[in-house]
TITOR-85681 format. One record per atom (N, C-alpha, C): x, y, z. Coordinates in steps of 0.001 Angstrom, whole numbers, padded with zeros to 6 digits, always signed. Atoms other than C-alpha are relative to their C-alpha. Last residue first. Layout:
BEGIN
XYZ...
***
This chain:
BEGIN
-000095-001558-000612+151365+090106+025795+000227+000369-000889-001256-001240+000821+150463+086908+023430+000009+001347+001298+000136-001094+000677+148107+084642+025476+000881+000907-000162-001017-001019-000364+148833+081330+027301-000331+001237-000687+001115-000863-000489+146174+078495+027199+000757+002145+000069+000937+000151+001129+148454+076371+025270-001265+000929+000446-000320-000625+000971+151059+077053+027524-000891+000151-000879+000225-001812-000550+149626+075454+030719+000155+000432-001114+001412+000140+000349+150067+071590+029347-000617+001356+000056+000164+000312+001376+153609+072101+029217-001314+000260-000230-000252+001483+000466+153647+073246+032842-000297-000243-001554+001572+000780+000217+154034+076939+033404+000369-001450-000647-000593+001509+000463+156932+078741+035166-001060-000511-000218+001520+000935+000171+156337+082736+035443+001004-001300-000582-000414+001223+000775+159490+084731+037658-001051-000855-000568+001461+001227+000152+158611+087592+039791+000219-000791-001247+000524-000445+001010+161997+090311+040805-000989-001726-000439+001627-000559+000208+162455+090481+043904-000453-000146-001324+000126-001301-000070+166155+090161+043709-001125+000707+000477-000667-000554-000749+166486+086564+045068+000371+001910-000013-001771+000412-000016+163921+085291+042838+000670+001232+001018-000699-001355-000416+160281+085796+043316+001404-000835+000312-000914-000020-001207+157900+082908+041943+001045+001715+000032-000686-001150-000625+154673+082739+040196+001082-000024+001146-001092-000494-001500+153623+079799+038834+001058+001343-000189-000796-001483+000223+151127+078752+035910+000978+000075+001381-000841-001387-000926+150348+075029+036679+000188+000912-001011-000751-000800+000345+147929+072033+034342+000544+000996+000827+000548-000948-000655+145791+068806+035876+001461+000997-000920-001342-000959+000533+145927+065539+033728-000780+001161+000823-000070-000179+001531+143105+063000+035242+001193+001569+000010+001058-000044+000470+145160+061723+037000-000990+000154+000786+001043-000316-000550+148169+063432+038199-001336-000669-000967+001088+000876-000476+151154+062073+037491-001113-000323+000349-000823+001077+000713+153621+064648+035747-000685-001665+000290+000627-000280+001619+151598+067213+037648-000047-000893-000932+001469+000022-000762+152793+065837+041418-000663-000091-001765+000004+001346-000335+156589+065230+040013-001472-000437-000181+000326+000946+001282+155808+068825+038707-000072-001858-000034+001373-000568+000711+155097+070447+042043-000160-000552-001455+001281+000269-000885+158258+069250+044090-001347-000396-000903-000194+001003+000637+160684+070549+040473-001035-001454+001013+000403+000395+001218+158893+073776+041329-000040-001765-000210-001138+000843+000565+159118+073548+045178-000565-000275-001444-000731-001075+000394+156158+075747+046956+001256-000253-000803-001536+000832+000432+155083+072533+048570+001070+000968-000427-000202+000848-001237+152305+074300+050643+001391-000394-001119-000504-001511-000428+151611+076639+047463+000812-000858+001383-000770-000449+000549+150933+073143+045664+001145+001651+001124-001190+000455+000036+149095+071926+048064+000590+000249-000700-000240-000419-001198+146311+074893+047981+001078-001232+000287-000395-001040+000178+146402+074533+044134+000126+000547+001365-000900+000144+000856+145737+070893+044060+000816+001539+000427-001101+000759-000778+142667+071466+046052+001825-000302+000100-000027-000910-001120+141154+074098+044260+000971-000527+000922-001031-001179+000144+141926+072643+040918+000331+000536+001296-001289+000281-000015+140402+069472+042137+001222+000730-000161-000480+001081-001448+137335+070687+043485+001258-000404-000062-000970-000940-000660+137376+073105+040013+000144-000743+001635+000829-000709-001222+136930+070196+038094+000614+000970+000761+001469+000528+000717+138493+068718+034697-000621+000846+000998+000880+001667-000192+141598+070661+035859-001441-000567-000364+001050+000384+001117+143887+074159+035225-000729-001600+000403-000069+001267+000180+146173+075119+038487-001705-000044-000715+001488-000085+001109+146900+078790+038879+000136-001520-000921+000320+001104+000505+149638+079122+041725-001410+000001-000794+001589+000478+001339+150923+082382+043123+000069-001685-000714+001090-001182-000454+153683+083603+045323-001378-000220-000437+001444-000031+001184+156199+080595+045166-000799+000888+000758+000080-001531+001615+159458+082274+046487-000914-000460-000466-001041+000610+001091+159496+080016+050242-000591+000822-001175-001107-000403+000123+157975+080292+053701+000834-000421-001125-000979-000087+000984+154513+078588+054497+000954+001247-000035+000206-001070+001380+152996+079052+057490+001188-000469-001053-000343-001098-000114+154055+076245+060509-000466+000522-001722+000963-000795-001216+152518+072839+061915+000537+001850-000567-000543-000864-000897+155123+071431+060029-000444+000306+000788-001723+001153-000678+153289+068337+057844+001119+000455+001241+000286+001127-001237+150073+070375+057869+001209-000698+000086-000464+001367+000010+151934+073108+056317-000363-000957+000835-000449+000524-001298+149662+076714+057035+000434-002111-000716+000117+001263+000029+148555+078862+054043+001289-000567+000929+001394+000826-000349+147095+081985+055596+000827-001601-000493+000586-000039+001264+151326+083808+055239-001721-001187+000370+000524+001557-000265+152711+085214+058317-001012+000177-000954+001635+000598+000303+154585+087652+057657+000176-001180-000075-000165+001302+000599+157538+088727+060231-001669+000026-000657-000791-000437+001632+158278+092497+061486-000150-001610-001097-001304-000401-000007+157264+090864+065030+000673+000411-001139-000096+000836-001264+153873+089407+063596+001354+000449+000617-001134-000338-000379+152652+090625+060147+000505+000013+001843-000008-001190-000811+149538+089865+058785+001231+000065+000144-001428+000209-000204+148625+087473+055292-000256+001022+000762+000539-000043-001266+145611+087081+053081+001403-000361+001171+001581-001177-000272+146208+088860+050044-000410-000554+001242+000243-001499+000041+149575+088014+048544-001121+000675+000548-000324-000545-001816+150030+084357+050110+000018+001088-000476-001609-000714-000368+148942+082442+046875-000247+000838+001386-000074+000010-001589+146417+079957+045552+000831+001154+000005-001617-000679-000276+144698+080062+042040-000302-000105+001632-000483-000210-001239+142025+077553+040794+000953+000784+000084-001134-000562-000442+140642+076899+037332-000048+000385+001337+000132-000396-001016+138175+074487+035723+001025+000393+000595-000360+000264-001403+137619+073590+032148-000570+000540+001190+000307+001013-000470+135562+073803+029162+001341-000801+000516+001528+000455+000418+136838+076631+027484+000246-001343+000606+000662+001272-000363+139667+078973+027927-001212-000257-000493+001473+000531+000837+141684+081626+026737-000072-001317+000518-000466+000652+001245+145024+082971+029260-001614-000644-000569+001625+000218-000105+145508+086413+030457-000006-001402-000802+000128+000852+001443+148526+087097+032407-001136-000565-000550-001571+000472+000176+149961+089152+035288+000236-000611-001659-000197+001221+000408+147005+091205+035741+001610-000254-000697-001497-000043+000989+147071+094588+038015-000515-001577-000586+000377+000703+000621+143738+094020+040248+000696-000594-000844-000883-000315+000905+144518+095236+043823+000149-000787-001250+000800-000807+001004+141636+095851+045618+001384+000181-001167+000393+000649+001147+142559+092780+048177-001193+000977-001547+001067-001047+000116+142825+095272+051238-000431-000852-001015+000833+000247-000992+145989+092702+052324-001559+000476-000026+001227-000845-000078+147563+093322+049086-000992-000402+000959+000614+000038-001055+151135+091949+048553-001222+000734-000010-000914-001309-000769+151793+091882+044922-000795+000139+001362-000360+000555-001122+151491+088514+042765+000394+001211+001246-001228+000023-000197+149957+089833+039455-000080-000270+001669-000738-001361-000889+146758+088549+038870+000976+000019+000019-001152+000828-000405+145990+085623+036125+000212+001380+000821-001458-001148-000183+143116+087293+033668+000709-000846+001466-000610+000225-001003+140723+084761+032009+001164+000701+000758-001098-000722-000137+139357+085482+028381+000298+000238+001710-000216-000520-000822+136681+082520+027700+001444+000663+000322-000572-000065-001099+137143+081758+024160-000211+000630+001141-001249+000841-000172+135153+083305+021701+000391-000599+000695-000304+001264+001092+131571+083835+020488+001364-000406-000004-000936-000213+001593+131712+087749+021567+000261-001108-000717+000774-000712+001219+129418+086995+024034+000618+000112-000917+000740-000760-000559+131580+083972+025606-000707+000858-000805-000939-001454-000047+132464+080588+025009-001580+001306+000108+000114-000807+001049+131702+077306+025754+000581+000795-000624+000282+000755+000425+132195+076416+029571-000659+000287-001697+000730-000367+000433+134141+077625+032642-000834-000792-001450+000033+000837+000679+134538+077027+036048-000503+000432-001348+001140-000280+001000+136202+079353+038135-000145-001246-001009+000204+001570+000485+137457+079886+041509-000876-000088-000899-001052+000735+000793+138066+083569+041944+000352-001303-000226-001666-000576-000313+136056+084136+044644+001056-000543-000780+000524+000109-001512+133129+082178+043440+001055+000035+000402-000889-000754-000521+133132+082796+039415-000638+000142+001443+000364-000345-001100+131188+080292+037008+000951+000326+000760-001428-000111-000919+131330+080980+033565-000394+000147+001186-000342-000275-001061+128931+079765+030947+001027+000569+000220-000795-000601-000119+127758+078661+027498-000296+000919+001231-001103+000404+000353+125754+075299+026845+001324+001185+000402-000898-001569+000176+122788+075926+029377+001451-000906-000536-000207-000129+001325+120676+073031+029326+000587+001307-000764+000871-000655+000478+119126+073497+032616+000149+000180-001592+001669+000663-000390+120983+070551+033732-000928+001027-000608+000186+001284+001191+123886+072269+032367-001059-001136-000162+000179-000460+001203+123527+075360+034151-000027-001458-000772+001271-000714+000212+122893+073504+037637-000035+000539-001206+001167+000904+000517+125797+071270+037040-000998+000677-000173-000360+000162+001515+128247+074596+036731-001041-001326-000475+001004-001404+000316+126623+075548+040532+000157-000142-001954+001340+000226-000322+127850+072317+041723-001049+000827-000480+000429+001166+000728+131324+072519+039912-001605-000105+000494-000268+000223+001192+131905+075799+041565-000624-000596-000985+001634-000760+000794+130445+075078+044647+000177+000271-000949+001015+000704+000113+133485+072332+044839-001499+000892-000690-000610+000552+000884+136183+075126+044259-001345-000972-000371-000073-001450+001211+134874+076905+046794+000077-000298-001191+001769+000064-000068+134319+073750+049326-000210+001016-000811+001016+000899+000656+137808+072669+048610-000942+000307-000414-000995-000260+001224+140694+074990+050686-000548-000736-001243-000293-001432+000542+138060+075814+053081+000627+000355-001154+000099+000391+001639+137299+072228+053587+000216+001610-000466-000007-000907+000994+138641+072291+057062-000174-000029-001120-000226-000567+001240+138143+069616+059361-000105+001557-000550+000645-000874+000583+138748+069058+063354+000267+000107-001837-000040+000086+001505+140610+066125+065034-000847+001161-000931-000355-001175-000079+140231+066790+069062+000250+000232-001979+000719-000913+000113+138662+063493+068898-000093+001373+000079-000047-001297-001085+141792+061739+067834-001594+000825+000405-000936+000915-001617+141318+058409+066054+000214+001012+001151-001365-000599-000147+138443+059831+064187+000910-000906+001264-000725+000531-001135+136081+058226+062562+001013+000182+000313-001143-000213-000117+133294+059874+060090+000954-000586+001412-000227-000513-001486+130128+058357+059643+001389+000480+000013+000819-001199-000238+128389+057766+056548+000298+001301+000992+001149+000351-000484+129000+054115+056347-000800+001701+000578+000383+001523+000115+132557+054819+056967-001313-000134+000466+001880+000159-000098+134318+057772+056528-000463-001436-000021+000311+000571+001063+138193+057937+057403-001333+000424-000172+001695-000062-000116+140229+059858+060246+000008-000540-001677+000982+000125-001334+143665+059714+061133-001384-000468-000108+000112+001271+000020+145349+059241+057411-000447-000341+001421+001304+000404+000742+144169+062949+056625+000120-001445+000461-000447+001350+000563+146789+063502+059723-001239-000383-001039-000151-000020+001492+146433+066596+062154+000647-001416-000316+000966+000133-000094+145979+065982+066241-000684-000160-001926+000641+001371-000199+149164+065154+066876-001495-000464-000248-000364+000704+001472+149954+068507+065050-000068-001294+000453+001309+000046+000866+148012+070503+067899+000323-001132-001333+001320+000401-000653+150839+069857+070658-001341-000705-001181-000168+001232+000448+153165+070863+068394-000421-001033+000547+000350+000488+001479+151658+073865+067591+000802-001614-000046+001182+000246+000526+151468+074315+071508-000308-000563-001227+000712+000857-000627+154753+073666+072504-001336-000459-000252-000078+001559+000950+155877+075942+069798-000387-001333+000571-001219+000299-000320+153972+078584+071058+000272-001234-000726-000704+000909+000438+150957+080584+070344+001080-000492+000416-000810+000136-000565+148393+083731+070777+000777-001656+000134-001416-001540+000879+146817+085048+067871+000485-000289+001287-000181-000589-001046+143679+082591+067804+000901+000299-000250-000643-000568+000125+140953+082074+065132+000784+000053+001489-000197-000299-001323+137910+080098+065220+001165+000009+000770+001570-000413-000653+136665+079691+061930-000238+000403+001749+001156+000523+000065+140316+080026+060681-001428+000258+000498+000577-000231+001525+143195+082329+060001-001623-000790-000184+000856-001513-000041+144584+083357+063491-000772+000358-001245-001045-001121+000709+147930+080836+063419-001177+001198-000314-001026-000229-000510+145958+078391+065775+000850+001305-000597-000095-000284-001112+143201+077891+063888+000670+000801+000871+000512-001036+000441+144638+076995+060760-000569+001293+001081-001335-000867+000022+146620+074405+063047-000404+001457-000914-000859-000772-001458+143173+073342+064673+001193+000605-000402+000213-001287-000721+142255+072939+060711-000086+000335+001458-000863-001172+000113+144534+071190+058675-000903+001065+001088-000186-000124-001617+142397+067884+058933+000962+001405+000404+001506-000903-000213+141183+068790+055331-000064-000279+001510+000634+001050-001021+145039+067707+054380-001087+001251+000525+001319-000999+000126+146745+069327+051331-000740-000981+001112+000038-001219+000691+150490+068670+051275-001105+000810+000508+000512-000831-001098+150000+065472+052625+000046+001373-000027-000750+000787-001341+152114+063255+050492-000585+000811+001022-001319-000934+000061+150870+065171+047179+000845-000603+001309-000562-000529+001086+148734+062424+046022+001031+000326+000064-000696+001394+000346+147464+060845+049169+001225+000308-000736-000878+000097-001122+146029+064348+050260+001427-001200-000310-001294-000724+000500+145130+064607+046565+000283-000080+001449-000715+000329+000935+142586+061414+047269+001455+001107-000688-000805+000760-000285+141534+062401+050819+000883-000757-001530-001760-000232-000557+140771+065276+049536+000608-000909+000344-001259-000933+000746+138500+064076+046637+001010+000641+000964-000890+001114+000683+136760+061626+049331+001056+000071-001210-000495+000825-001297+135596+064545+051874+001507-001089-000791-000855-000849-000197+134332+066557+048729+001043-000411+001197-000464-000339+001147+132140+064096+047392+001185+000689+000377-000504+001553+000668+131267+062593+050625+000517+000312-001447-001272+000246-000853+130315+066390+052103+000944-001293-000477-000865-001511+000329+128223+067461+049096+001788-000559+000923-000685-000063+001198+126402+063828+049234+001154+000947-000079+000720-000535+001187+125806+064150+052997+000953-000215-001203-000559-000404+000822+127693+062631+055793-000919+000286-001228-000386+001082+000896+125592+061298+058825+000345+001092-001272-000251-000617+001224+125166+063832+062227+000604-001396-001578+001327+000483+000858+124239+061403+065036-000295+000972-001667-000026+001443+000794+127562+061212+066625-001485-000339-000927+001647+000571+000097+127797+064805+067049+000035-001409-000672-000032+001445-000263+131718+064976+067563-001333-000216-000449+000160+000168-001889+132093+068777+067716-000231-001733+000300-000661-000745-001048+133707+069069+064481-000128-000305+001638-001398+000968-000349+131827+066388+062933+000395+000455+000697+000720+001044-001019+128541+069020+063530+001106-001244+000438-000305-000506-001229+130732+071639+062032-000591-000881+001169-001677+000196-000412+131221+069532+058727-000051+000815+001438+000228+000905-000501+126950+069307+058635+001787-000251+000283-000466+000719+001222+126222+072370+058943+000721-001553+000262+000690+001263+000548+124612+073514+062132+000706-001087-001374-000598+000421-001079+127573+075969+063488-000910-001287-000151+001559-000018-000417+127342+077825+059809+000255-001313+000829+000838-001009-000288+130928+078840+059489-001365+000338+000862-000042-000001-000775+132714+075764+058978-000542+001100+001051-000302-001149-000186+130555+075827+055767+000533-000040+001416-001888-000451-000279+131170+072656+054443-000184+000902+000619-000910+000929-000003+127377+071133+054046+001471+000496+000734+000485+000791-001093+124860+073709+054725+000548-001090+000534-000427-000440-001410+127259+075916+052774-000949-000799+001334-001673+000379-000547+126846+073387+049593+000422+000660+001405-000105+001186-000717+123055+073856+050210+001368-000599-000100+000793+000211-001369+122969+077194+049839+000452-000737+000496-001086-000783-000729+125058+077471+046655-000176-000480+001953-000709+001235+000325+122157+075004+045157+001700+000888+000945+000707+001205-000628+119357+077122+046094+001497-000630+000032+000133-000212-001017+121395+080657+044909-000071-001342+001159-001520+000163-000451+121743+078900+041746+000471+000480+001035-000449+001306-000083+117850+077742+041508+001756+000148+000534+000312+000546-001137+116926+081463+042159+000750-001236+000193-001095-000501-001288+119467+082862+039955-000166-000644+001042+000223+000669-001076+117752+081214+036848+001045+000079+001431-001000+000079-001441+117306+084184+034848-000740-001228+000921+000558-000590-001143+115731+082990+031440+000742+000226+001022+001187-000520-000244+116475+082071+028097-000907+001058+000835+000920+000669-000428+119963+081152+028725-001091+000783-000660+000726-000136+001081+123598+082309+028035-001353-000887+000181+000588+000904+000456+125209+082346+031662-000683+000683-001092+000536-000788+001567+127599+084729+033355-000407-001051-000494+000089+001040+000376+127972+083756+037438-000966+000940-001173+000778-000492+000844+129419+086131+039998-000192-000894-001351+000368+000826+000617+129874+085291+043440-000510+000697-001540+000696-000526+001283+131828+087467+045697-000378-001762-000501-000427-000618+001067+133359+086176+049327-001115+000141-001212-000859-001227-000820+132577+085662+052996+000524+000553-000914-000709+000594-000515+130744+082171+051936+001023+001293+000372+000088+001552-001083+128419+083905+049620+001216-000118+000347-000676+000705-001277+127936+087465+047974-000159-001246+000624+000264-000347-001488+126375+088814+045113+001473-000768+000791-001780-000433-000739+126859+088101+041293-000933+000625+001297+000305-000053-001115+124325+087179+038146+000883-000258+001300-001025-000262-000494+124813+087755+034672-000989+000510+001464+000467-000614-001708+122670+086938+032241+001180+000079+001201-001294+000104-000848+123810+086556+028527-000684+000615+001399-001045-001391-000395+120706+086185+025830+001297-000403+001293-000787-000024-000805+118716+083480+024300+000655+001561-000099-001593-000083+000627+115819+084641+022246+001132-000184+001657-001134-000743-000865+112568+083545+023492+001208-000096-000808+000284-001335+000439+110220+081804+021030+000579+001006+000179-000058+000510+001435+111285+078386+021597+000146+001413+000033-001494-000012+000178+110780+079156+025395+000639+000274-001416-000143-001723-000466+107160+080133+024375+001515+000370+000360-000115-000687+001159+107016+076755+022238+000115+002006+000465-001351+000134+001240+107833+074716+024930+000067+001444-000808-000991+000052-000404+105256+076225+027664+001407+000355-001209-000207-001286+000080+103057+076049+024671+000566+000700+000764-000501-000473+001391+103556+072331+024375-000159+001490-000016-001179+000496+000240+103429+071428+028323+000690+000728-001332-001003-001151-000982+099970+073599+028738+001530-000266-000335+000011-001077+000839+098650+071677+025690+000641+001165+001043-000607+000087+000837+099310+068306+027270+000480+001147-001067-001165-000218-000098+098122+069675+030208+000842-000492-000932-000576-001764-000736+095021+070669+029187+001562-000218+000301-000215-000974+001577+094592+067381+026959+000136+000725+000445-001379+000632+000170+095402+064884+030783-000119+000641-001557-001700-000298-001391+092814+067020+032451+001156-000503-000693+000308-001544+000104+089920+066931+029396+001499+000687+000912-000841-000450+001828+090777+063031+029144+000196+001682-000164-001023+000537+000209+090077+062601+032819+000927+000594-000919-000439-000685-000418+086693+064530+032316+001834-000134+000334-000318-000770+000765+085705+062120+029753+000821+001393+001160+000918-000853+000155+085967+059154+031797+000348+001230-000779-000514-001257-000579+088523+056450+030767-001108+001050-000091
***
C-alpha cells in the first residue's frame, strides 16, 4: 500500500473520530420544527443534537410525490388518469396495501376508491357542488376497494373511471415516515404532529409522558376553535382523530358532513362527532379512524376493536338526543385517560 493511500485512509479516520467526539460534546436539547404541508400544519418536537429539518422536510416531500392527489405528477394522480407506465412506489405499496387491509376489516367502511364520490359532494381534489341521485349512483359503480388490486407494481382496475383517495391515510402515513427519520437518526424522544395526526415517542421536556389534548366536538368551519375535551399521556404510540366538526357546509338548511359512505354514496348522518383511535402506526390510526366515523355505531365500532390486529384503542364523542356530548372509550383507551 503506497504511503499516500495510508495518509487518505488516516485523515479520514481522524475526520470520522472527531466528527464523533464533537457530537459527543454537544448537549442534546428539544427542537421544534413546524410549517406547512399537504394544505395543513406540520409541527415536529425532537430531542437531538442538531436541527435535522432539512432531512424531515426531504422525507415529507417525497410522501406528497407519492399520495398527494394534489400534485398532478405524483404518482396516485398518474393511476388516476390511467398512465399505464406509472409503477407503484414503496410509499404508495405501503399505504395502498394497509387500506386494502382495514377496507377488508371494517366491511368497507374505509375504501381509498372513495374518491369520485368525495368528489362529487364538493370535498375533494376536484370538487363539484352540483348533484343528483342519478348521478351518485351512477358514480358508486365505480367505488369498490375489491375493484382494483396491485399487481407487479401496477394497479388494475375493473372500472377505468375508478379513482383513489389516500387522503384519509397519506397523513397518518407521513407521520410514521417522518417518526422513521428521527429514529434512524437515533433520536429516542419525539412527537410528530401533521394536522393533528400524531406519532409519539419517549417523553417530553419535562421527562414525562407525552400530554395530548382530545378537542371538544363543536362545529367550527374556521377551525380556530381549540376548547379540549380530554387530555390523555402517551408514549410510544400513534394517534388519529376523525370527526365532522370542522370540515362541513350547509346545503338547503342541511350539513353536509366531508366524510362520505362508500357503501351509500351519501355523507355521513348519525351522533358520532369525534373519533380518537390509539395504534402501533399512525397509517392505521388514520385509517381506522376515518371508518369508524363512517360506521358511527358504537356497538358497530367495537366488534371492529375487539378484533383488530395488532390491538388498536377508541375515545368517542357522541351527541345524544338533547345535544348534550357523551365520551365512550374502549378498555384499552382508559389507561391513557387523565384526571379532569
Amino acid at each position: 500500500m503506497n504511503t499516500a493511500f495510508r495518509l487518505t485512509r488516516f485523515s479520514l479516520f481522524v475526520l470520522i473520530v472527531l466528527s464523533t467526539m464533537s457530537c459527543r460534546n454537544q448537549q442534546k436539547q428539544f427542537f421544534i420544527n413546524e410549517g406547512l404541508v399537504y394544505g395543513t400544519y406540520y409541527r415536529i418536537t425532537y430531542e437531538h443534537y442538531q436541527d435535522i429539518e432539512v432531512d424531515i422536510k426531504e422525507a415529507m416531500a417525497k410522501v406528497g410525490t407519492s399520495l398527494s392527489t394534489f400534485d398532478s405528477l405524483s404518482v396516485i394522480s398518474r393511476i388516476n388518469r390511467n398512465d399505464s407506465t406509472v409503477v407503484a412506489d414503496t410509499y404508495f405499496t405501503e399505504v395502498f396495501t394497509t387500506a386494502q387491509q382495514v377496507s377488508t376489516h371494517t366491511g368497507g367502511a374505509f375504501d381509498i376508491t372513495v374518491a369520485p364520490l368525495v368528489n362529487a359532494w364538493g370535498f375533494g381534489f376536484d370538487p363539484q357542488h352540483e348533484r343528483t341521485a342519478i348521478l351518485i349512483d351512477s358514480i358508486k359503480q365505480w367505488v369498490g376497494y375489491n375493484t382494483i388490486s396491485l399487481q407487479n407494481g401496477k394497479i388494475l382496475k375493473q372500472h377505468p373511471q375508478t379513482q383513489l383517495d389516500a387522503s384519509a391515510i397519506a397523513k397518518g402515513y407521513a407521520c410514521d415516515v417522518v417518526a422513521q427519520v428521527l429514529r434512524e437518526a437515533g433520536i429516542e424522544n419525539f412527537l410528530v404532529d401533521i394536522g393533528g395526526e400524531l406519532v409519539v415517542k419517549g417523553h417530553n421536556k419535562r421527562n414525562t409522558d407525552w400530554q395530548v389534548g382530545i378537542n371538544k366536538a363543536i362545529d367550527d368551519a374556521t377551525q380556530q376553535n381549540q376548547e379540549i375535551q380530554q387530555i390523555i399521556s402517551v408514549t410510544d404510540v400513534a394517534i388519529a382523530t376523525s370527526g365532522n366538526y370542522r370540515q362541513f357546509y350547509y346545503e338547503n338548511n342541511k350539513k353536509i358532513a366531508h366524510t362520505i359512505d362508500p357503501r351509500t354514496g351519501y355523507p355521513t348522518n348519525h351522533s358520532l362527532l369525534s373519533i380518537t383511535v390509539i395504534a402501533p402506526t399512525c397509517m392505521l390510526a388514520d385509517a381506522y379512524a376515518t371508518a369508524f366515523m363512517v360506521m358511527g355505531n358504537w356497538e358497530e365500532i367495537m366488534k371492529v376493536v375487539n378484533n383488530a390486529v395488532p390491538p388498536i384503542a377508541v375515545f368517542c364523542i357522541f351527541e345524544d338526543t338533547t345535544g348534550k356530548h357523551i365520551e365512550m372509550a374502549s378498555p384499552g383507551f382508559e389507561q391513557y385517560l387523565q384526571e379532569k
